[in-house]
LUMKEDREN-131623 format. One line per field, with one value per atom (N, C-alpha, C, CB): residue number from 0; residue in one letter; atom name; x, y, z. Coordinates in nm, 3 decimals, always signed. Glycine has a CB too. Layout:
BEGIN
nr <- (NUM_...)
rest <- (A_...)
atom <- (CA_...)
X <- (X_...)
Y <- (Y_...)
Z <- (Z_...)
This chain:
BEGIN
nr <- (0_0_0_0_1_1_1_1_2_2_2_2_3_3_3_3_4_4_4_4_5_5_5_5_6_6_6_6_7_7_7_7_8_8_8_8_9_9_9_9_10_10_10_10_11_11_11_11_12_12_12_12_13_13_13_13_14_14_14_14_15_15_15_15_16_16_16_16_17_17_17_17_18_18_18_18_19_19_19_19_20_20_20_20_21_21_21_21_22_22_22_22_23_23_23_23_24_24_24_24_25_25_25_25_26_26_26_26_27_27_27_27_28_28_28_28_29_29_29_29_30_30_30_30_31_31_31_31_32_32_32_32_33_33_33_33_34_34_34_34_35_35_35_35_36_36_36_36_37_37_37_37_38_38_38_38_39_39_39_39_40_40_40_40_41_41_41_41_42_42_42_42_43_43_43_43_44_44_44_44_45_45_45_45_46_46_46_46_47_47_47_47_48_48_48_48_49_49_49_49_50_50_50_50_51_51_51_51_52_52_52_52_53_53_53_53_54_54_54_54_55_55_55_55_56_56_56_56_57_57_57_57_58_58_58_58_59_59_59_59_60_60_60_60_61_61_61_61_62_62_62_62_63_63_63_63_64_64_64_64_65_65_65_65_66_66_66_66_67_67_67_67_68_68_68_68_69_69_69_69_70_70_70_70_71_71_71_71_72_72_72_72_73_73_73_73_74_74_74_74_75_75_75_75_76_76_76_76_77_77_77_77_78_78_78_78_79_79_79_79_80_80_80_80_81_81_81_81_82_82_82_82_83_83_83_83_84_84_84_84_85_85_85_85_86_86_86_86_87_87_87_87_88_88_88_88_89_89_89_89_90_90_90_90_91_91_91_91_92_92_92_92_93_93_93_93_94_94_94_94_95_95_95_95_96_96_96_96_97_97_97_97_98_98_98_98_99_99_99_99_100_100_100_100_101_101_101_101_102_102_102_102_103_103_103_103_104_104_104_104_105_105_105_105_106_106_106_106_107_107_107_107_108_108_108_108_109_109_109_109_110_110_110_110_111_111_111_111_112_112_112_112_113_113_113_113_114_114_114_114_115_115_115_115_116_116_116_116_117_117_117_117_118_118_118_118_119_119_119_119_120_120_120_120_121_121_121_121_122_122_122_122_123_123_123_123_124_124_124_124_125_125_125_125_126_126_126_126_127_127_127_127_128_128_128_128_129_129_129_129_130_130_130_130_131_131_131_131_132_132_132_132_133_133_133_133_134_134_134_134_135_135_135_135_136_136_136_136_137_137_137_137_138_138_138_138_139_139_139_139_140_140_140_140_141_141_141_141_142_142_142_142_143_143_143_143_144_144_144_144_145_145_145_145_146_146_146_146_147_147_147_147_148_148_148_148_149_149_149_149_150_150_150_150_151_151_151_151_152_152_152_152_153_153_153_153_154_154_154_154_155_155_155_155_156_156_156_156)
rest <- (X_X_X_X_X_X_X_X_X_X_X_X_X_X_X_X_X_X_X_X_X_X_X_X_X_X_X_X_X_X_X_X_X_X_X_X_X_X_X_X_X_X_X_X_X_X_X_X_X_X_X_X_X_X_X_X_X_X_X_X_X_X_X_X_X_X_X_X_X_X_X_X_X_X_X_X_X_X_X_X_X_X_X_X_X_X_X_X_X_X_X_X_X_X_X_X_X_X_X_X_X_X_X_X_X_X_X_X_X_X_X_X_X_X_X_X_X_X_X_X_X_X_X_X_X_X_X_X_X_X_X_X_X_X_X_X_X_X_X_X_X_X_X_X_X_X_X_X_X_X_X_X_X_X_X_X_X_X_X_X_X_X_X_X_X_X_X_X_X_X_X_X_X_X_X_X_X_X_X_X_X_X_X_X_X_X_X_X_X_X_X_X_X_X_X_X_X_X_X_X_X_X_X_X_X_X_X_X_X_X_X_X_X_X_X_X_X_X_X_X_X_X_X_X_X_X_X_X_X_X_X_X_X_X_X_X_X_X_X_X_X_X_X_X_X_X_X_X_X_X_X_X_X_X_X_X_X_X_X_X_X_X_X_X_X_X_X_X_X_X_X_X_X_X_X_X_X_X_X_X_X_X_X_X_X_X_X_X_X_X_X_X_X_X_X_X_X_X_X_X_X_X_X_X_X_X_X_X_X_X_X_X_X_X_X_X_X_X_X_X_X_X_X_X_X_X_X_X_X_X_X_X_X_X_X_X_X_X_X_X_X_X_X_X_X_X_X_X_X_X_X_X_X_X_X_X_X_X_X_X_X_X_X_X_X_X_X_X_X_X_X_X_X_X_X_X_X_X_X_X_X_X_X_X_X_X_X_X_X_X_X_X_X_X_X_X_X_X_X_X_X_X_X_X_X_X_X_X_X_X_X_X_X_X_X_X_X_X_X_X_X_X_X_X_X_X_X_X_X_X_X_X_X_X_X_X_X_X_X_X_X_X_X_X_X_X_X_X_X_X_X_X_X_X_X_X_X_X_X_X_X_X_X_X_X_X_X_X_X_X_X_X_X_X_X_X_X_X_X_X_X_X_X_X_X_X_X_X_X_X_X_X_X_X_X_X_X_X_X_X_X_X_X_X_X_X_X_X_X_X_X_X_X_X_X_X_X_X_X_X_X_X_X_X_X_X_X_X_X_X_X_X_X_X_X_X_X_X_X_X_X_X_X_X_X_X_X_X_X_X_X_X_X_X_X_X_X_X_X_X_X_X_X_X_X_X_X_X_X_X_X_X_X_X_X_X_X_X_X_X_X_X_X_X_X_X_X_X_X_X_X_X_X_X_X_X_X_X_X_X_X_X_X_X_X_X_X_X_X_X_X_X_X_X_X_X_X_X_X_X_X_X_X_X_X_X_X_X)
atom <- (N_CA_C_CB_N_CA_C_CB_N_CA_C_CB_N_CA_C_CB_N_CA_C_CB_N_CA_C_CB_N_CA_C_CB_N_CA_C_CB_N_CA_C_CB_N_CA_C_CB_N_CA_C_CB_N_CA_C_CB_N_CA_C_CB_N_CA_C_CB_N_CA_C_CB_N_CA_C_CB_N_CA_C_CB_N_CA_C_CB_N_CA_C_CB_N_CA_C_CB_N_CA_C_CB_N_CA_C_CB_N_CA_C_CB_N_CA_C_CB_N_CA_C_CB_N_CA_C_CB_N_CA_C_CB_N_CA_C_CB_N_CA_C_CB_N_CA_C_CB_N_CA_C_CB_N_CA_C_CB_N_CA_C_CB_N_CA_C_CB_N_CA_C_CB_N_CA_C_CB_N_CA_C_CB_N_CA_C_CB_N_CA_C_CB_N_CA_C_CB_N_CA_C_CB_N_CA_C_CB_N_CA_C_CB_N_CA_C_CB_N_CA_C_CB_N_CA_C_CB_N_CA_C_CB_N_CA_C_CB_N_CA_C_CB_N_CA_C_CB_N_CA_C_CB_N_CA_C_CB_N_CA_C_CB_N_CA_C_CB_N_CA_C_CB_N_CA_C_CB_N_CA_C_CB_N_CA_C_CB_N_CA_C_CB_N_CA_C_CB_N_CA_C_CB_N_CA_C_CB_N_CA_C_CB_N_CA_C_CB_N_CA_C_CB_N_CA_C_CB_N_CA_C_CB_N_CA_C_CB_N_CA_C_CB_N_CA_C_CB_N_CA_C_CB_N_CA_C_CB_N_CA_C_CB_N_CA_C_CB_N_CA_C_CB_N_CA_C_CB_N_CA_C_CB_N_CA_C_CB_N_CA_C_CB_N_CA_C_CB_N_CA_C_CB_N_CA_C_CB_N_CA_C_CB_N_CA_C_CB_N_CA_C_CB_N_CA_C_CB_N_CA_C_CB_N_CA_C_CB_N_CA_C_CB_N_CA_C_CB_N_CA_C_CB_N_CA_C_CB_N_CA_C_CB_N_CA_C_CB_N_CA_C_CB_N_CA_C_CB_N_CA_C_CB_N_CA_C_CB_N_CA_C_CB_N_CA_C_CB_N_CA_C_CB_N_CA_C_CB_N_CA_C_CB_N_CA_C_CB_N_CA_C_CB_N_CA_C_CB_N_CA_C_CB_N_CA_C_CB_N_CA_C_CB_N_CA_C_CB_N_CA_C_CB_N_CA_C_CB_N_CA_C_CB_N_CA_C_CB_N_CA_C_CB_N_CA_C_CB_N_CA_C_CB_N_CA_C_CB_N_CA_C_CB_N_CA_C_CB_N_CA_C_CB_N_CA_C_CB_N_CA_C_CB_N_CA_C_CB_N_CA_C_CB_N_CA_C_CB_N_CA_C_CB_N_CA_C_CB_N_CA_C_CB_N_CA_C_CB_N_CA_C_CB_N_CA_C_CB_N_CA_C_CB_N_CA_C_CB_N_CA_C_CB_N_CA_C_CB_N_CA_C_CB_N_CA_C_CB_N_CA_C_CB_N_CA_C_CB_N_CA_C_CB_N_CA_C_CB_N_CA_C_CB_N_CA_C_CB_N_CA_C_CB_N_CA_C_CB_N_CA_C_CB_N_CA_C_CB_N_CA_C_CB_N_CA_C_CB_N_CA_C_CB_N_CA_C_CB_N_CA_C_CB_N_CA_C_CB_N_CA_C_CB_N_CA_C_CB_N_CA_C_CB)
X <- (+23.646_+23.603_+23.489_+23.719_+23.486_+23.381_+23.247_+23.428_+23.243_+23.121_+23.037_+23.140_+23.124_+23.051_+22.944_+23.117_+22.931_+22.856_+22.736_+23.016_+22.659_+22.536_+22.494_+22.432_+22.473_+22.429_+22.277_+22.534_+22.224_+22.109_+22.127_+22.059_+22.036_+22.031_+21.899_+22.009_+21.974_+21.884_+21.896_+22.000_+21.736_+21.767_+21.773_+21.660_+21.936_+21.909_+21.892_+21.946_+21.779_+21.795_+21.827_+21.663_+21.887_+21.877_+21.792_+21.967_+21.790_+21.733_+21.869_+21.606_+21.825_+21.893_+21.847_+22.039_+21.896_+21.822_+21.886_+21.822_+21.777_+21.847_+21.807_+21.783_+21.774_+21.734_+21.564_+21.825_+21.548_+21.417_+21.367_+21.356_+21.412_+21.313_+21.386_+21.182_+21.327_+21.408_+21.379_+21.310_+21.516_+21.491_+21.529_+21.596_+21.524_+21.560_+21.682_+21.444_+21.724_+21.842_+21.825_+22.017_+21.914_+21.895_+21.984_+21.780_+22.036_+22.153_+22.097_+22.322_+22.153_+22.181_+22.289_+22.166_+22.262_+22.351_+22.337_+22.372_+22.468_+22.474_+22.565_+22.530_+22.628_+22.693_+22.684_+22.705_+22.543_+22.469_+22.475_+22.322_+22.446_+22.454_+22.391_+22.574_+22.380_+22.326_+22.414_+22.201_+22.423_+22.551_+22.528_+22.650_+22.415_+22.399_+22.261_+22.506_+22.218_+22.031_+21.973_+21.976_+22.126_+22.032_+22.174_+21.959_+22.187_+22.098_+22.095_+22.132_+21.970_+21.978_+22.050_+21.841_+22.163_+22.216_+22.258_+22.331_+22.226_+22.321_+22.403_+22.267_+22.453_+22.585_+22.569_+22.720_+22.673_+22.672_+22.787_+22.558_+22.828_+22.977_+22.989_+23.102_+23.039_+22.985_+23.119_+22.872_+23.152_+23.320_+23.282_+23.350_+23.435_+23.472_+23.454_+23.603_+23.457_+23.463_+23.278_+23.610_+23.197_+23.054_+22.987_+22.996_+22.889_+22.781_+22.653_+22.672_+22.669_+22.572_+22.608_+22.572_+22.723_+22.775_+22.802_+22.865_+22.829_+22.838_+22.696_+22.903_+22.562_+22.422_+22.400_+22.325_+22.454_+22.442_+22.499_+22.526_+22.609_+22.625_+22.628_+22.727_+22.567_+22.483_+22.323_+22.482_+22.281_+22.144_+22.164_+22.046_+22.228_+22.263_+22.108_+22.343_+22.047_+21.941_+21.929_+21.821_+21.911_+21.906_+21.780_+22.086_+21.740_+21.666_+21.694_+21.445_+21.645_+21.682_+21.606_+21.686_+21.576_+21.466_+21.533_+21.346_+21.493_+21.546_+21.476_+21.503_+21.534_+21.466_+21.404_+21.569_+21.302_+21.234_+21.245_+21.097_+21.211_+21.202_+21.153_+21.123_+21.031_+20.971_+21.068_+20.809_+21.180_+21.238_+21.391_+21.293_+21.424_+21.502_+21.535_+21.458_+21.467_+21.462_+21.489_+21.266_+21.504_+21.565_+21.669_+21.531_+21.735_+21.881_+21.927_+21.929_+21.904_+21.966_+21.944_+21.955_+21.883_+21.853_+21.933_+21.670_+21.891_+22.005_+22.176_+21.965_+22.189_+22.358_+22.443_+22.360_+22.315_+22.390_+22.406_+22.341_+22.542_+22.596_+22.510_+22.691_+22.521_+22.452_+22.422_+22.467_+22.518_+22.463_+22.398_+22.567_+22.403_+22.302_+22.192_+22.392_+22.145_+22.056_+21.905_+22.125_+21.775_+21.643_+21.635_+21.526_+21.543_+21.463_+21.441_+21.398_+21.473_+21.454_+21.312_+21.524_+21.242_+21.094_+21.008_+21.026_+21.096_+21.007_+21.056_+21.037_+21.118_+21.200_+21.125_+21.364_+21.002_+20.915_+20.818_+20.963_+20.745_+20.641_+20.700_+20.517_+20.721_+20.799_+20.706_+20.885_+20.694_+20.666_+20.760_+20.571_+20.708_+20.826_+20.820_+20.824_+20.913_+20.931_+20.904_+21.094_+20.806_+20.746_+20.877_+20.643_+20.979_+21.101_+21.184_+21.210_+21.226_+21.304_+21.268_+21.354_+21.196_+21.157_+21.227_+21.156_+21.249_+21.351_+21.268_+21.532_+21.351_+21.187_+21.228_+21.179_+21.093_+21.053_+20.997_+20.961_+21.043_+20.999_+20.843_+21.111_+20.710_+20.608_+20.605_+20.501_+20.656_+20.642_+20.811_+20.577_+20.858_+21.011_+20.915_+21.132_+21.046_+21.003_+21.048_+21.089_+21.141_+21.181_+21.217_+21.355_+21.169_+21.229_+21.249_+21.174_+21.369_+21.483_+21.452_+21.729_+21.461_+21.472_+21.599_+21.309_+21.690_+21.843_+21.850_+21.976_+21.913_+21.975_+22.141_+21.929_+22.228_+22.321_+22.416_+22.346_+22.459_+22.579_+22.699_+22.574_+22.785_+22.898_+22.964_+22.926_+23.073_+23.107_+23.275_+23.037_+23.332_+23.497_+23.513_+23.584_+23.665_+23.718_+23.796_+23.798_+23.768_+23.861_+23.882_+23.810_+24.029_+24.080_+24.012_+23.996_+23.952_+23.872_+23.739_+23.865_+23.693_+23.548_+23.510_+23.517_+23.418_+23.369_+23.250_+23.319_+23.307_+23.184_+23.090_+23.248_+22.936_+22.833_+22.783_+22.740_+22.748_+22.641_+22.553_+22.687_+22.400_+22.312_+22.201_+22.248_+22.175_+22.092_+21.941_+22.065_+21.860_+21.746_+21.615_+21.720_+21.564_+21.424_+21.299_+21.373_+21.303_+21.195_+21.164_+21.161_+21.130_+21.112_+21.025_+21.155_+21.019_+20.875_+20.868_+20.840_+20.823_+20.825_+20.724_+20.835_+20.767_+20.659_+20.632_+20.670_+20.580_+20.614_+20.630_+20.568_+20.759_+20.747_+20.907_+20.707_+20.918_+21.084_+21.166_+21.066_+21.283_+21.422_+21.456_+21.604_+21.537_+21.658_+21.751_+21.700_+21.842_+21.943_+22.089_+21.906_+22.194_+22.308_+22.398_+22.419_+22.459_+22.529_+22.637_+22.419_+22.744_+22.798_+22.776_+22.682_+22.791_+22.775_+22.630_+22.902_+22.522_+22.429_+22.334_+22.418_+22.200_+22.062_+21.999_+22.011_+21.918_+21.863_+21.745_+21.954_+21.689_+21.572_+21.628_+21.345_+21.533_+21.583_+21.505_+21.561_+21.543_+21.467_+21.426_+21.552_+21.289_+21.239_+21.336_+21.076_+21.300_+21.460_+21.304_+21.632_+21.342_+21.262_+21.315_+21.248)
Y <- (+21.541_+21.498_+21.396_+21.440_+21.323_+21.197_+21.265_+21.086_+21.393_+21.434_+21.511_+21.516_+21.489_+21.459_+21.379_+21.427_+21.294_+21.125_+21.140_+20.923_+21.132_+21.106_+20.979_+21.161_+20.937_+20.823_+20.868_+20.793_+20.731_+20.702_+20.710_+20.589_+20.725_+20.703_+20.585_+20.858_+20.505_+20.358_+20.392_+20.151_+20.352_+20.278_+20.142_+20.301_+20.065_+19.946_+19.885_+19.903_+19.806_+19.724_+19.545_+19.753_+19.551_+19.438_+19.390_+19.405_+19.276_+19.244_+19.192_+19.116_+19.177_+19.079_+19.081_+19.097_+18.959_+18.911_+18.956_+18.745_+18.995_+19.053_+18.945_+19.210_+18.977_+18.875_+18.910_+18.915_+19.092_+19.076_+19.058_+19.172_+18.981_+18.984_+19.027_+19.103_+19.025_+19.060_+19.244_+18.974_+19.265_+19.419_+19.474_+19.499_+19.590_+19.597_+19.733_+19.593_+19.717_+19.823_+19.880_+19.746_+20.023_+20.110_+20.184_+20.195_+20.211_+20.297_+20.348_+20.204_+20.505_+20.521_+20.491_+20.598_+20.429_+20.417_+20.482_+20.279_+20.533_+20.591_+20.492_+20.733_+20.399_+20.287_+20.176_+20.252_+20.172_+20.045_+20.037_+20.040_+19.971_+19.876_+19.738_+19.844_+19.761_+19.654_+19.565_+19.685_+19.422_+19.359_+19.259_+19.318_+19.149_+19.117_+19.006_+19.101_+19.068_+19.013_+18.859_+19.020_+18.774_+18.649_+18.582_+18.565_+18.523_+18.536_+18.693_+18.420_+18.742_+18.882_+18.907_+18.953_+18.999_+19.041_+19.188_+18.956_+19.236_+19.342_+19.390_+19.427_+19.477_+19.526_+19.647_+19.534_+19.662_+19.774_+19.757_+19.826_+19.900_+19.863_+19.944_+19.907_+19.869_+19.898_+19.907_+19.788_+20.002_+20.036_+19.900_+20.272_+19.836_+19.722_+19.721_+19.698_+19.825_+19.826_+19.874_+19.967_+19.855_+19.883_+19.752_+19.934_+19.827_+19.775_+19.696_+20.003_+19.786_+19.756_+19.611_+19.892_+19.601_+19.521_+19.368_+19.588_+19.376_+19.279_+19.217_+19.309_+19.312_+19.259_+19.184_+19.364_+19.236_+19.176_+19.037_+19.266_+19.048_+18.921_+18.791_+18.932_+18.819_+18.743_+18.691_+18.834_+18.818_+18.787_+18.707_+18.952_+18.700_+18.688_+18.707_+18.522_+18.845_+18.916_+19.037_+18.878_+19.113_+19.263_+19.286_+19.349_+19.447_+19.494_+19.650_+19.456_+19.656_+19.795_+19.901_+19.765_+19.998_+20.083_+20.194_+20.141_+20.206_+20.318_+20.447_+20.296_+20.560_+20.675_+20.764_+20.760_+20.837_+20.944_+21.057_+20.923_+21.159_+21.313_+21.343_+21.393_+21.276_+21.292_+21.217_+21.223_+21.155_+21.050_+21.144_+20.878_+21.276_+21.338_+21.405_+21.426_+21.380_+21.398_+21.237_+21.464_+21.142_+21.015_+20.982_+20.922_+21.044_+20.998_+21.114_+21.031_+21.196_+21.245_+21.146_+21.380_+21.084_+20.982_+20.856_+20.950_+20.839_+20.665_+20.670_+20.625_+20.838_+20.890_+20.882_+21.121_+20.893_+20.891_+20.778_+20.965_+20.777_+20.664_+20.579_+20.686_+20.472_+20.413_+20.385_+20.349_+20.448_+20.447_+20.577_+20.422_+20.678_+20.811_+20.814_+20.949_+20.690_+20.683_+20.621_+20.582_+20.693_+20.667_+20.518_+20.798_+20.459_+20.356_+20.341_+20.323_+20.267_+20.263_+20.258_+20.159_+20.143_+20.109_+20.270_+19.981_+20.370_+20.455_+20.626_+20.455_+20.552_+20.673_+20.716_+20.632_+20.646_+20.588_+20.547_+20.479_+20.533_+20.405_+20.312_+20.434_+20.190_+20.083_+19.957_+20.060_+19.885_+19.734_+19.625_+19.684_+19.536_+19.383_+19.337_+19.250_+19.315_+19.277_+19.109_+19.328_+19.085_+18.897_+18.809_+18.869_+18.874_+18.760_+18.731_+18.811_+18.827_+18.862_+18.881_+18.946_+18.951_+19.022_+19.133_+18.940_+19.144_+19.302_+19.455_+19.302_+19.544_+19.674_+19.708_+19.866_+19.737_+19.816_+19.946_+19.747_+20.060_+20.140_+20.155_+20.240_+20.212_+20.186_+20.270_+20.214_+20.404_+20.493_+20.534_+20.624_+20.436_+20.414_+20.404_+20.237_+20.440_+20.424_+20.247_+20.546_+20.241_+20.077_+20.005_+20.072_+19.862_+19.769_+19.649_+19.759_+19.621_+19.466_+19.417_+19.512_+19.259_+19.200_+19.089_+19.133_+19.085_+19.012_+18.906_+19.073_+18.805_+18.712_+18.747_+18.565_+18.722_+18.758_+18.666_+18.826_+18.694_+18.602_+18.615_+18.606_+18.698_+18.733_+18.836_+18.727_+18.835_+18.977_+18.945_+19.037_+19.068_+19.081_+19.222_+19.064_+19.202_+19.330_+19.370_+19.321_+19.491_+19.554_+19.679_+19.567_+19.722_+19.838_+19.826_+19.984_+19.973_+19.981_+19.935_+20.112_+19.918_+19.867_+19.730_+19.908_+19.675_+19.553_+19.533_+19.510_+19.486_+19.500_+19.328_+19.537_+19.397_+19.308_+19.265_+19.351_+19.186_+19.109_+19.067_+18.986_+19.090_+19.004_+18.989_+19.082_+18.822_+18.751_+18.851_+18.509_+18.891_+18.913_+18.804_+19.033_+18.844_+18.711_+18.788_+18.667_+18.919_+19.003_+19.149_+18.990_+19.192_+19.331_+19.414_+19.349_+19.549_+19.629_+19.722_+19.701_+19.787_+19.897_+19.986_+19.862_+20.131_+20.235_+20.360_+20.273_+20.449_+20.546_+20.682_+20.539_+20.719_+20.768_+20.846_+20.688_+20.966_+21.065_+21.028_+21.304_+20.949_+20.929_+21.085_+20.881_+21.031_+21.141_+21.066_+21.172_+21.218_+21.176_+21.254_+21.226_+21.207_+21.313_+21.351_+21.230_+21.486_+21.528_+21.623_+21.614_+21.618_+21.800_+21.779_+21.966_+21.696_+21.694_+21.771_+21.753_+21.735_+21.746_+21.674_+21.852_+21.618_+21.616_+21.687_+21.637_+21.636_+21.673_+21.598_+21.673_+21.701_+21.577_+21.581_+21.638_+21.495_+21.483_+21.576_+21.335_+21.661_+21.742_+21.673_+21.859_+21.724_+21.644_+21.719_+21.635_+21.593_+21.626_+21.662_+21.362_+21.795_+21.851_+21.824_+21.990)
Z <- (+14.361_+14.230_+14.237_+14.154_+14.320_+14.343_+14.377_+14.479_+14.428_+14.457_+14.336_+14.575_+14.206_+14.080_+14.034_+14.019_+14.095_+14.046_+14.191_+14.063_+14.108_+14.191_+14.218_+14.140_+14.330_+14.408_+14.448_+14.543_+14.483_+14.544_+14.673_+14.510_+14.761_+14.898_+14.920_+14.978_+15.037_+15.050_+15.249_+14.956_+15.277_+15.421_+15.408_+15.531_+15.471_+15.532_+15.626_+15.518_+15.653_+15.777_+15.789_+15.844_+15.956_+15.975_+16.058_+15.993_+16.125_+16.256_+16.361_+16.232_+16.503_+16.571_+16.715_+16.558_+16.742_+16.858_+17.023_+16.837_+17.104_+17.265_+17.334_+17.351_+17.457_+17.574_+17.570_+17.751_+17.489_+17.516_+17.402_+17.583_+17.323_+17.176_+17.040_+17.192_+16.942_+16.800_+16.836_+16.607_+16.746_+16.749_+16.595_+16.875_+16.541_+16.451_+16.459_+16.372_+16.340_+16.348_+16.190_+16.389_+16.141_+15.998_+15.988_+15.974_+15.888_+15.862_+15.706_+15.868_+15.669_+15.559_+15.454_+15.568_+15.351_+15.285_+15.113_+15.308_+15.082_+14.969_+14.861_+14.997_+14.897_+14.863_+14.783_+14.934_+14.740_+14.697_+14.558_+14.740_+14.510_+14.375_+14.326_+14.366_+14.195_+14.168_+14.073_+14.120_+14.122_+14.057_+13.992_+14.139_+13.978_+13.902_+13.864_+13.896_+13.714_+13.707_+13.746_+13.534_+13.702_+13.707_+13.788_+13.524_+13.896_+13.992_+14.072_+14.085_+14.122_+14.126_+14.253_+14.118_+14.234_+14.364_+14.376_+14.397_+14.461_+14.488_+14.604_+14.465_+14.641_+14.734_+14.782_+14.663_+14.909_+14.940_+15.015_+14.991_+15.101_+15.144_+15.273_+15.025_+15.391_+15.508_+15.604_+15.548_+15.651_+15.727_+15.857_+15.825_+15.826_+15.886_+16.037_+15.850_+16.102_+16.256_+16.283_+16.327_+16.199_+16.206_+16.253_+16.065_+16.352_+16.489_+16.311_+16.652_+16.276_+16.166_+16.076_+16.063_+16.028_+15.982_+16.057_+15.948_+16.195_+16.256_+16.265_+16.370_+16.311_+16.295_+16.177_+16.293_+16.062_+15.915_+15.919_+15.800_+15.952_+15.948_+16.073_+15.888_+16.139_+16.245_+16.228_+16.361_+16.148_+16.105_+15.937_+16.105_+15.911_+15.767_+15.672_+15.744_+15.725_+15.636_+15.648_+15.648_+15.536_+15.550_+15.422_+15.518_+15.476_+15.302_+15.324_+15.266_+15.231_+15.121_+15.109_+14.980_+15.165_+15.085_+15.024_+15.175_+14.925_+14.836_+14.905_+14.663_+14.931_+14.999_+14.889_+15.092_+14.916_+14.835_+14.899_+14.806_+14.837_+14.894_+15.017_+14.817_+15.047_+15.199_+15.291_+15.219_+15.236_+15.336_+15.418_+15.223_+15.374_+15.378_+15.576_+15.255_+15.609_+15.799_+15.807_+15.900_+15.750_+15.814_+15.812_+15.786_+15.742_+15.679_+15.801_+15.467_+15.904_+15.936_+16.074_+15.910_+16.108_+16.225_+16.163_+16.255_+16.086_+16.017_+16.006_+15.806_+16.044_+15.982_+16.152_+15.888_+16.242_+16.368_+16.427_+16.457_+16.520_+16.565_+16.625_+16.642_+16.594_+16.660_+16.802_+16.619_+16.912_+17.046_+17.057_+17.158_+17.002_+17.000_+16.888_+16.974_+16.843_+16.746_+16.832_+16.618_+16.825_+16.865_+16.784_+16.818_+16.905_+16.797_+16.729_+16.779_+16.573_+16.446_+16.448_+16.375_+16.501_+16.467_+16.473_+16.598_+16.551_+16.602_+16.488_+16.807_+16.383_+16.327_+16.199_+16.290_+16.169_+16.026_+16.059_+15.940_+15.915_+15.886_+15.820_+15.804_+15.902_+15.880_+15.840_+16.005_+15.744_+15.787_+15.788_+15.711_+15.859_+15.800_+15.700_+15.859_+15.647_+15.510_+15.535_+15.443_+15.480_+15.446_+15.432_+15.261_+15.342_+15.313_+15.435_+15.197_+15.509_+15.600_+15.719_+15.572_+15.734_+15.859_+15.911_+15.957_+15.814_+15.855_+15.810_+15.734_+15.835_+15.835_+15.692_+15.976_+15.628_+15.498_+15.499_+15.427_+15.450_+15.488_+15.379_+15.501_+15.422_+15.366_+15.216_+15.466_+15.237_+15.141_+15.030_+15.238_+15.021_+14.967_+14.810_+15.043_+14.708_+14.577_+14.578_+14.452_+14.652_+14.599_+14.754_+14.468_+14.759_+14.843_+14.809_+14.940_+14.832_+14.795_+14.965_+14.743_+14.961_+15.080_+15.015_+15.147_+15.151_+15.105_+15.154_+15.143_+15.139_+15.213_+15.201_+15.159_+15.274_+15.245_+15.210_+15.318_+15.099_+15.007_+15.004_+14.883_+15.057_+15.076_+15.132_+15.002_+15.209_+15.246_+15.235_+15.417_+15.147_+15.154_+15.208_+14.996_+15.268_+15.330_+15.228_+15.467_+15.179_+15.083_+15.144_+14.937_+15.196_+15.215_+15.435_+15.064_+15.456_+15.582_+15.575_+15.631_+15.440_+15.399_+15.393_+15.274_+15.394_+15.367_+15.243_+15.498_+15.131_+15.046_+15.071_+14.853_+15.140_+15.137_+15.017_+15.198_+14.986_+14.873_+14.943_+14.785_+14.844_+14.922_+14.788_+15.087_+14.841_+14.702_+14.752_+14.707_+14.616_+14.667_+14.655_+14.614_+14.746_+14.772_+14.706_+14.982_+14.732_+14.725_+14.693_+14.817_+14.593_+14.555_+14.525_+14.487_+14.554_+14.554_+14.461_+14.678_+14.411_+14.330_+14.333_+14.216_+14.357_+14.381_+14.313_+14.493_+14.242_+14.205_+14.253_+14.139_+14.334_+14.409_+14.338_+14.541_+14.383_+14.324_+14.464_+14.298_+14.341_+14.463_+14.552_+14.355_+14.654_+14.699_+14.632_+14.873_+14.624_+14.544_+14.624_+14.375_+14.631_+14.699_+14.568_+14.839_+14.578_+14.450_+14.535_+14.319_+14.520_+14.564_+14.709_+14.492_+14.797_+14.924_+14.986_+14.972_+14.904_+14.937_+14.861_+14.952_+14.907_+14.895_+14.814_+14.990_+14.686_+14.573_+14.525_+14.486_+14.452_+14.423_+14.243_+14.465_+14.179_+14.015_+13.961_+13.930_+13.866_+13.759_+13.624_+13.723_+13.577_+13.484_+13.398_+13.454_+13.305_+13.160_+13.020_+13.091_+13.011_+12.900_+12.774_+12.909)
């Protein structure tokens, strides 16, 4: 029944630090939300035993890119585990995001940069919050998931 409701698809990233330098890391997420305008925050919700989630909150910064139609070969690189996942920097056209320093993807309809404000464990999940510092806007057609698949939006005549 849930695969009624159409969601957005977002890449997020974080950063974090090795012995050789900052690196970055990305996952897809279909999870996200926006929770609330003043002060602006939004969420997303990230399974508790996740490599991704622990970066998050070590870096305590993440951002957002909302994915578009051309973005549809990434989400199949952002969906794999993270020890069988290629180099993020090398998966896109990425920039650093000015607030954060975390990657933006260049051609996204939308990018949020986070600080992160909270995280609870509810159930196997962890719902993140994160204040935003910074936002982009592009005109560009979301991906969208519906029905256990990938869609783009139809104009409404």
């Amino acid at each position: 029944m849930l695969g009624q409701y159409v969601t957005g698809v977002c890449a997020v990233s974080t950063r974090f630090e090795t012995r050789a330098g900052v690196r970055h890391d990305a996952i897809a997420v279909n999870s996200f939300s926006s929770v609330s305008l003043d002060p602006p925050l939004v969420s997303m919700y990230l399974r508790d035993d996740s490599t991704f989630l622990r970066r998050v909150r070590a870096s305590r910064q993440w951002a957002v890119s909302f994915l578009g139609n051309r973005s549809r070969p990434l989400v199949g690189v952002l969906t794999a585990p993270a020890a069988e996942r290629p180099s993020v920097e090398d998966a896109a056209d990425w920039a650093v995001g000015p607030h954060t320093g975390c990657l933006v993807l260049l051609d996204a309809p939308g990018t949020l940069e986070c600080a992160l404000h909270l995280t609870q464990r509810l159930g196997d999940h962890v719902l993140v919050v994160g204040r935003v510092l910074g936002a982009v806007g592009r005109e560009h057609d979301p991906l969208v998931f519906h029905r256990g698949t990938f869609t783009a939006l139809a104009p409404v005549t």
